[in-house]
C-alpha positions in Angstrom: 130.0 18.5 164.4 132.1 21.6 165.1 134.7 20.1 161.7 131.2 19.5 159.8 130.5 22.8 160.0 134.3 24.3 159.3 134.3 22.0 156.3 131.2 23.1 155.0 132.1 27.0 155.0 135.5 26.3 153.6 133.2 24.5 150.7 131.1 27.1 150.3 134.0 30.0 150.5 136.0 27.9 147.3 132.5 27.6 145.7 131.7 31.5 145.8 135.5 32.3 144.8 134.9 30.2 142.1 132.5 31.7 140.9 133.6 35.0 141.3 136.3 33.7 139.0 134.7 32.5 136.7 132.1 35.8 136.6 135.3 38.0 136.1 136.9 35.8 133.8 133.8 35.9 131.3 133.4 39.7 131.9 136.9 40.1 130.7 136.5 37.7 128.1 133.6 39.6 126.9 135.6 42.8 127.1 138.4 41.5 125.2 136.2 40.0 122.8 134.6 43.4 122.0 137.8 45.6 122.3 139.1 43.0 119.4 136.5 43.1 117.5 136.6 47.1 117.5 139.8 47.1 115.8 139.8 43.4 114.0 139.4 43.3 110.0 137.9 41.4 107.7 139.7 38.0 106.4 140.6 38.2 102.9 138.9 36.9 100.0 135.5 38.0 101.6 132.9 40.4 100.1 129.2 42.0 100.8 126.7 42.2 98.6 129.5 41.8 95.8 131.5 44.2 97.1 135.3 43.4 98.1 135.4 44.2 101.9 139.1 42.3 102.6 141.3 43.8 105.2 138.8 46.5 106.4 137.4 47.4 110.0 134.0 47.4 110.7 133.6 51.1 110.7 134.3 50.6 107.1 132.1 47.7 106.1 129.5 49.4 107.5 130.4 52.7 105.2 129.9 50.1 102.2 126.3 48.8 103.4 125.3 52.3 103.4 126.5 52.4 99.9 125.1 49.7 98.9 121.6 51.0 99.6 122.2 54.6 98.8 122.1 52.8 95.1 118.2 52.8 95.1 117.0 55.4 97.6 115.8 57.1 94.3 113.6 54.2 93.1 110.1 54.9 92.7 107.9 52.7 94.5 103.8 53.7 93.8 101.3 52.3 96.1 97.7 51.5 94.8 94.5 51.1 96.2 91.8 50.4 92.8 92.5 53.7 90.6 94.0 55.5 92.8 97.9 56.1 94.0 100.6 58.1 95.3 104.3 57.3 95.2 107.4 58.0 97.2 111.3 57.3 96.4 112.7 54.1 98.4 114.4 56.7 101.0 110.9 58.1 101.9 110.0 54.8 103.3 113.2 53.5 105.2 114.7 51.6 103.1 117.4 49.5 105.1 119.6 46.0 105.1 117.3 43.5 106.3 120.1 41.4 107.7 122.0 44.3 110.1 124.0 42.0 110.9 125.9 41.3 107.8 129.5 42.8 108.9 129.5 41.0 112.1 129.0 38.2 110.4 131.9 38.3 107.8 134.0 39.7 110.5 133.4 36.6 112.6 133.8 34.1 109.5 135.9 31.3 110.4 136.1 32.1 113.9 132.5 31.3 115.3 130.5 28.1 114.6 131.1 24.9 115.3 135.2 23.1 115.0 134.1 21.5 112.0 132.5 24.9 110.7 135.4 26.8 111.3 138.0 24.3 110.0 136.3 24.7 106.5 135.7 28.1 106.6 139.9 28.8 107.2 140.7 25.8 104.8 138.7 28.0 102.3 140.0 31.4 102.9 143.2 29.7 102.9 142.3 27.9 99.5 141.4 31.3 97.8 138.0 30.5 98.3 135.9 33.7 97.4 132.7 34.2 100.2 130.4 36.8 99.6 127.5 37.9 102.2 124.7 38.7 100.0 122.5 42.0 101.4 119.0 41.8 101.5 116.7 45.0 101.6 113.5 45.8 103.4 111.7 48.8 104.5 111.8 50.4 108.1 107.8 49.5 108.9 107.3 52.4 111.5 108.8 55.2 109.1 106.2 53.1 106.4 103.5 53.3 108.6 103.9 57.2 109.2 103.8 57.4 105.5 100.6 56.0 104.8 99.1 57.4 107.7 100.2 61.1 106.5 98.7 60.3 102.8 95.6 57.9 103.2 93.5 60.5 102.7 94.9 60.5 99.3 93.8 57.1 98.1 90.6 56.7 100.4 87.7 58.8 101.4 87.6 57.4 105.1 84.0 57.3 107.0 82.7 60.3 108.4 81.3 59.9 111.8 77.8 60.4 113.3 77.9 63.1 115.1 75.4 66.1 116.7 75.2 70.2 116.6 74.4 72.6 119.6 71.3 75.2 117.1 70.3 77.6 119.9 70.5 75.3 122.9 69.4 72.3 121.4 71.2 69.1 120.2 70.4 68.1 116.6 71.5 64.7 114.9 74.1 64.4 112.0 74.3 61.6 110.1 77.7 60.3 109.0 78.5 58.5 105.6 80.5 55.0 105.4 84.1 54.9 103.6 86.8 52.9 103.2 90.0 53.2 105.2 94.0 51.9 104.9 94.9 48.7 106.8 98.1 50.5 107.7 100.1 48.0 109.7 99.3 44.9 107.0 99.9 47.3 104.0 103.8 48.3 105.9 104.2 44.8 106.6 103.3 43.4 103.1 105.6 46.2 101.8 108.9 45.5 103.5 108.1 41.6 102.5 107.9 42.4 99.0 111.1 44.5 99.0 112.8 41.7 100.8 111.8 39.1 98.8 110.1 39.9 95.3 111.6 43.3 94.3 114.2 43.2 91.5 115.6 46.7 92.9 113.4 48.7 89.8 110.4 50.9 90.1 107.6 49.1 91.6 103.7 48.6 91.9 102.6 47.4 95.5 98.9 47.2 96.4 97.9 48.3 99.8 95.3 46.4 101.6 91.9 48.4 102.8 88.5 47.3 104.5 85.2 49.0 104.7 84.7 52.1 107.6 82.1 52.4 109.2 80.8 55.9 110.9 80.8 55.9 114.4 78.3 56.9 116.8 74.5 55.9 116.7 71.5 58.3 117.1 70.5 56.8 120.1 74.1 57.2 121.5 74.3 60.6 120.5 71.1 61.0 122.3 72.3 61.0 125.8 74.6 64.0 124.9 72.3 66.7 127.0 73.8 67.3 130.1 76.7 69.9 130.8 79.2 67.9 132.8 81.5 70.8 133.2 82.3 75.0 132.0 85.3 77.3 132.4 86.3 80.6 131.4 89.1 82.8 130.9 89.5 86.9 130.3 92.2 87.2 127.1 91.6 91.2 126.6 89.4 92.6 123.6 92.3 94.1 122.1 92.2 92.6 118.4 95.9 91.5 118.0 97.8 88.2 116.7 97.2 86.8 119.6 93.1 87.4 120.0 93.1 85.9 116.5 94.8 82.7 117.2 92.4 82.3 120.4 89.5 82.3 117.7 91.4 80.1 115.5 91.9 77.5 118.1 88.7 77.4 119.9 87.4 76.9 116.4 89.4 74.0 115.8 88.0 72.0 119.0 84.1 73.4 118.8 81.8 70.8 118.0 84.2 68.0 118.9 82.8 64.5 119.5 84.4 62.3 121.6 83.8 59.0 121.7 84.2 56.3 124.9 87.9 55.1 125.4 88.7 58.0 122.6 91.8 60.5 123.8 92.1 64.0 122.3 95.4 65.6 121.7 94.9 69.1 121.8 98.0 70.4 120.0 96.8 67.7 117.2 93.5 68.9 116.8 94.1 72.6 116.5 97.9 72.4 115.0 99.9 72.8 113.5 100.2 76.6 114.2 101.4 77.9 110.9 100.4 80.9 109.0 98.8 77.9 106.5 96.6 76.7 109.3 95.4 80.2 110.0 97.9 81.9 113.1 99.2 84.7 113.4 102.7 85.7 115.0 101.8 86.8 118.6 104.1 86.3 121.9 105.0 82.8 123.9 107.4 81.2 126.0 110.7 80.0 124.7 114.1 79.1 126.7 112.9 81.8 129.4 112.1 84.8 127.0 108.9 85.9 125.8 109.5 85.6 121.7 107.2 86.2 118.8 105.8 83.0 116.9 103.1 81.5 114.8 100.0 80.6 117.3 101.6 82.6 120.3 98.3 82.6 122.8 96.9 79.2 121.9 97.9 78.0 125.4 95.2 79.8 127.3 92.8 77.2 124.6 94.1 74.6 125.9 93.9 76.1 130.0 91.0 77.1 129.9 89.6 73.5 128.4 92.3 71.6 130.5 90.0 73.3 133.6 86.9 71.9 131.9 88.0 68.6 131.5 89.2 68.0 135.3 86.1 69.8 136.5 84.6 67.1 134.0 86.4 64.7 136.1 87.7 63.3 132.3 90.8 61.3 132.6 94.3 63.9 131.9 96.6 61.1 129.5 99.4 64.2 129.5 99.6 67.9 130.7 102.3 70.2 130.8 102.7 73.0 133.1 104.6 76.1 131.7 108.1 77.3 131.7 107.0 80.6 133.4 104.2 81.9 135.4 100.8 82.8 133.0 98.2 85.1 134.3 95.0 83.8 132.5 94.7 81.1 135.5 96.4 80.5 138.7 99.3 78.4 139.4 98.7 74.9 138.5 95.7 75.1 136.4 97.4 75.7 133.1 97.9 73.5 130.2 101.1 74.4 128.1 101.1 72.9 124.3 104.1 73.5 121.8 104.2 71.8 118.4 106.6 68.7 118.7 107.3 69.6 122.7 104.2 69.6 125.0 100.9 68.4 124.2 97.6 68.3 126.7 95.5 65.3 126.3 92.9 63.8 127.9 90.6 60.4 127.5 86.7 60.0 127.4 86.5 57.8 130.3 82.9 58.0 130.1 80.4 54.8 128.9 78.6 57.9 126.9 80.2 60.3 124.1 81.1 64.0 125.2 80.4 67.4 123.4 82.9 70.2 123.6 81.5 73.3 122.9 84.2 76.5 122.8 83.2 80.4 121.7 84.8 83.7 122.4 82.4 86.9 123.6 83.7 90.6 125.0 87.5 89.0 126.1 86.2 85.6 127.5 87.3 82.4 126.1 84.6 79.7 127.2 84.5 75.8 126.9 81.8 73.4 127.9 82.0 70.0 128.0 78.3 68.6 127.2 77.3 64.6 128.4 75.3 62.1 130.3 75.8 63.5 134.1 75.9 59.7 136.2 77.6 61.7 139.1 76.0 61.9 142.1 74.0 65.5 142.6 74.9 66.1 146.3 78.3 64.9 145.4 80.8 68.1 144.1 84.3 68.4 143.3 86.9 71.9 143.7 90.5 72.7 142.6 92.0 74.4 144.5 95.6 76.4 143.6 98.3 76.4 146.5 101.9 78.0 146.2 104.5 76.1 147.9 107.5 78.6 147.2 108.4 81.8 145.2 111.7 82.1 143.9 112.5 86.5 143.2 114.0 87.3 139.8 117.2 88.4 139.3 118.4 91.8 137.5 120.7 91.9 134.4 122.2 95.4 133.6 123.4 95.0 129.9 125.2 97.8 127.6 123.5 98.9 124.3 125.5 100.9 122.1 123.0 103.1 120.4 121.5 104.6 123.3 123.0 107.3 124.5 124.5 107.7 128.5 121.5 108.2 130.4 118.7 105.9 129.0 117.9 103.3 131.6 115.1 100.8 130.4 113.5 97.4 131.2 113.6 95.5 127.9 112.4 92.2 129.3 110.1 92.0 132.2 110.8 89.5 134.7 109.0 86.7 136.3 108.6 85.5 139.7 109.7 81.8 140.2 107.0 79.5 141.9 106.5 75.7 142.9 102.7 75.1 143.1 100.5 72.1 143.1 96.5 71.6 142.8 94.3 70.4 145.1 91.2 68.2 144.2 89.0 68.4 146.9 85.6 66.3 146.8 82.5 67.0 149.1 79.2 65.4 150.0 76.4 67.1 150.9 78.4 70.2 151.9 80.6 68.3 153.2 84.5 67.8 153.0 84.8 63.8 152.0 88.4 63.8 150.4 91.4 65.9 149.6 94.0 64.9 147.4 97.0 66.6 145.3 95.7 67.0 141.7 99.1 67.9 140.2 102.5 69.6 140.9 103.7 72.7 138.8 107.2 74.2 138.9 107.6 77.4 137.3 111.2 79.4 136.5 112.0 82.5 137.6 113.3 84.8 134.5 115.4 87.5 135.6 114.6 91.4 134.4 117.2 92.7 131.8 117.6 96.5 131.8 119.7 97.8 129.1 121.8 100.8 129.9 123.1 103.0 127.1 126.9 103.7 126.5 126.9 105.8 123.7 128.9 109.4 124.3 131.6 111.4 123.1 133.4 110.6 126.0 135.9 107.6 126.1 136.6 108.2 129.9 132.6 108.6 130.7 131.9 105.0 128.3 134.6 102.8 130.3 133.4 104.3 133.8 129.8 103.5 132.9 131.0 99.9 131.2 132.6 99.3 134.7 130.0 99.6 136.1 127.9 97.6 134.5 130.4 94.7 135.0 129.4 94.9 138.4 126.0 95.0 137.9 125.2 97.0 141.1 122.2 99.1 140.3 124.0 101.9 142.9 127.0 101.9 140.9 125.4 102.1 137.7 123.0 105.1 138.4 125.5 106.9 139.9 128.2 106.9 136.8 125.5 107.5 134.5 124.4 110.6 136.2 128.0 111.7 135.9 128.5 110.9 132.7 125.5 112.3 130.9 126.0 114.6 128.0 124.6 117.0 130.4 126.7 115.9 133.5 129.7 116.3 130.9 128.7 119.7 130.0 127.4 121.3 132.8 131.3 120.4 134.5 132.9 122.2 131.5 130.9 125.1 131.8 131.6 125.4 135.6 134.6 124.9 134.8 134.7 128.1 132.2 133.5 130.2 134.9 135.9 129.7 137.4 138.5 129.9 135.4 137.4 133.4 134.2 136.3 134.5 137.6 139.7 133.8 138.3 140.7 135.5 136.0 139.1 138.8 136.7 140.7 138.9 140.1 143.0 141.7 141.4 146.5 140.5 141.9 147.6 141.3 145.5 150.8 142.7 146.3 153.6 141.2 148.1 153.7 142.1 151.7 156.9 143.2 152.0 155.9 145.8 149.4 152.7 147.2 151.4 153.0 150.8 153.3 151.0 152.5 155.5 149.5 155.8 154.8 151.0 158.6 155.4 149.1 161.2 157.8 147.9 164.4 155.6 150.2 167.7 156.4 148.5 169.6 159.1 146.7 166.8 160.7 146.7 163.9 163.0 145.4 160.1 162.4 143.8 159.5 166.2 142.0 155.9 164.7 139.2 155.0 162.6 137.0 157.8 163.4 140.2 160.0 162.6 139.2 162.7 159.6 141.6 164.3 157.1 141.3 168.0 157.8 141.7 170.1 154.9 144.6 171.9 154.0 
């Protein structure tokens, strides 16, 4: 039993080492395989697409597929639906090779297949025998897709949805009118096929496929919109600046919003993109840790102070961003940060009902409410709560700025305090506590002050001292060498220094003592001390 058992895990030691072997072996194979094909070439006699590609690398093949269908990224293609139609050159809509894998291929011929394949493929090469690899072209259907999406509106006048109003309080019906509407993943797919298959490389007529659309929403649907499931406010100033007006802009944008069951709303969609064309104006926002001036600067406290609506709402949140700093409209954790292309807030209708945003500025206050059919128990409420896990102190940046003179000292970007912070959701019935559970977690970034110190002076020796000083960026260090190298500093030392110099000056010179003599006593009298009086003659 005891040899059983030793012959067994000498069996099963030979079976692993094997294949360990074998594992290596076809790791390195594979390794060698694609370190030869790196820096193997084409067989001779061999072309792509009618192009001679003998003797070159894959690098360079490649370069000649590009070429290839460079040739026809100017051809027209229109796309129809009855009269109407827009058009866009082959480049617009992706045009690729539909077989990528062309240059593998012909760097591979006569070395892959079958023995029988391969003997015929060298006997060929070897024989003079041309081969070419002929390219075929299709579209890229995403890129497609994005096309027609971006220009339906151009060939179709798409349904517009039932929908209802808020007139002083009360909800009034709108009826919606049918349309028509793209079928955009069959019209992409039907185009690549054609360019693959039945295009002759020439301007080209393609009919896009469409169906009937059909307004959403029905008047008894829209009926149940009555409740308000949710409202939150925010104080933005009354000062009327850019960024007042992009407030107004925005809250616009998402007033009198719809939204359907199952439908999710993208904020920065719906009230971008913040261009001067889409009605913004350049006002301050967050970018790389500064506070800069763009188009929309302020539309972040929009989507706040509606992110707070919607989770009061209990809506579902599909994507939220906190910011890179600290904002003071809400409190940590509450925000919503949106930047065209970066962050977005959206959130779902995850209710069997429709929703109603309603959003209006009055005296400084931004306010959303988010009207519905309330299905949540009355006794049952819900509360966020903000809680700051840590604070992180900014740091100080002295920095030299050649037209000010030695002496100004200013703060030319204010700082921020770092901060982790999370949200609480806490749920209550009857009064009391039921559930408590983390919402969301926020970091924010600390953004240090900078404090720009002039250098400017007459001085050389006064602008290096106070430079020095900078480069250590102690604050001590700096005050102190610019209040001795003021203009003022600098002058009030030269004229002290004037008046000793002509104070001494003025001075007496005193005589040697060698040369000094005592007086001599008046004839007639005697000096008997201090008190001693020259008598008369």
């Amino acid at each position: 039993m005891k040899k059983l058992k030793i012959a067994m895990l000498v069996l099963t030691s030979v079976s692993v080492l094997g294949l360990f072997s074998m594992t290596t072996l076809g790791v390195e194979a594979a390794n060698k395989k694609s370190s030869e094909n790196k820096d193997a070439t084409i067989p001779e006699h061999i072309s792509i697409g009618g192009t001679d590609v003998s003797g070159m690398t894959k690098e360079d093949a490649e370069a000649i597929v590009k070429d290839y269908v460079k040739k026809y990224n100017d051809v027209e293609l229109t796309f129809r639906v009855a009269s109407k139609t827009i058009s866009a050159d082959c480049k617009t809509v992706g045009l690729r090779a539909k077989n990528s894998d062309v240059v593998d291929r012909a760097l591979s011929y006569g070395k892959d297949g079958n023995i029988i394949s391969r003997y015929k493929a060298q006997a060929d090469m070897k024989n003079g025998k041309k081969k070419d690899f002929a390219l075929s072209l299709t579209a890229d259907i995403p890129t497609v897709e994005a096309y027609l999406n971006q220009h339906k509106g151009e060939l179709v006048e798409e349904a517009v949805d039932n929908t209802v109003k808020l007139v002083e309080g009360e909800f009034e019906y709108v009826e919606g009118t049918p349309g028509e509407t793209i079928m955009v993943g069959k019209s992409a797919v039907a185009i690549a096929d054609f360019l693959s298959t039945d295009w002759n490389g020439k301007d080209a007529t393609i009919d896009l496929y469409t169906e009937k659309d059909v307004p959403r929403g029905t008047k008894e649907e829209l009926s149940t919109i009555k409740d308000v499931l949710a409202s939150f406010n925010t104080n933005f100033g009354t000062a009327v600046d850019g960024r007042t007006k992009n407030i107004n802009v925005a809250a616009n944008f998402l007033n009198g919003k719809v939204v359907y069951p199952g439908e999710v709303v993208s904020v920065a969609k719906t009230i971008g993109p913040t261009t001067a064309e889409n009605g913004y104006f350049p006002a301050g926002s967050y970018e790389n840790g500064t506070t800069v001036e763009t188009y929309g600067g302020g539309v972040c406290q929009v989507s706040s102070t509606l992110y707070n609506a919607v989770i009061r709402a209990e809506l579902e949140v599909v994507e939220r961003s906190a910011h890179s700093m600290i904002v003071g409209y809400v409190e940590p954790s509450m925000d919503a940060a949106i930047a065209d292309g970066a962050k977005d807030f959206q959130f779902k209708n995850n209710q069997k009902t429709p929703i109603y945003i309603e959003a209006y500025t009055s005296g400084g206050n931004l306010y959303f409410n988010i009207y519905g059919k309330e299905t949540r128990d009355p006794n049952r409420k819900v509360e966020f709560v903000s809680e700051v896990t840590s604070q992180t102190d900014p740091e100080k940046e002295f920095v030299p700025v050649g037209d000010q003179p030695i002496g100004y000292v200013e703060t030319t970007t204010k700082p921020h305090i770092g901060y982790t912070a999370r949200l609480w959701k806490i749920t209550y019935q009857n009064g009391a506590e039921v559930e408590r559970k983390v919402f969301n977690n926020s970091k924010y970034s600390p953004s240090k002050e900078v404090i720009s110190v002039g250098i400017a002076t007459g001085s050389p020796e006064g602008q290096a001292a106070v430079l020095a000083a900078i480069e250590s960026q102690n604050p001590d260090a700096i005050m102190a060498a610019v209040g001795t190298w003021t203009d003022a500093a600098i002058a009030d030392r030269a004229a002290q220094a004037a008046a000793q110099a002509q104070a001494q000056s003025q001075k007496p010179a005193d005589k040697p003592a060698t040369e000094q003599q005592k007086p001599e006593a008046p004839t007639g009298g005697t000096a008997t001390g201090e008190g001693a009086v020259a008598q008369p003659q």
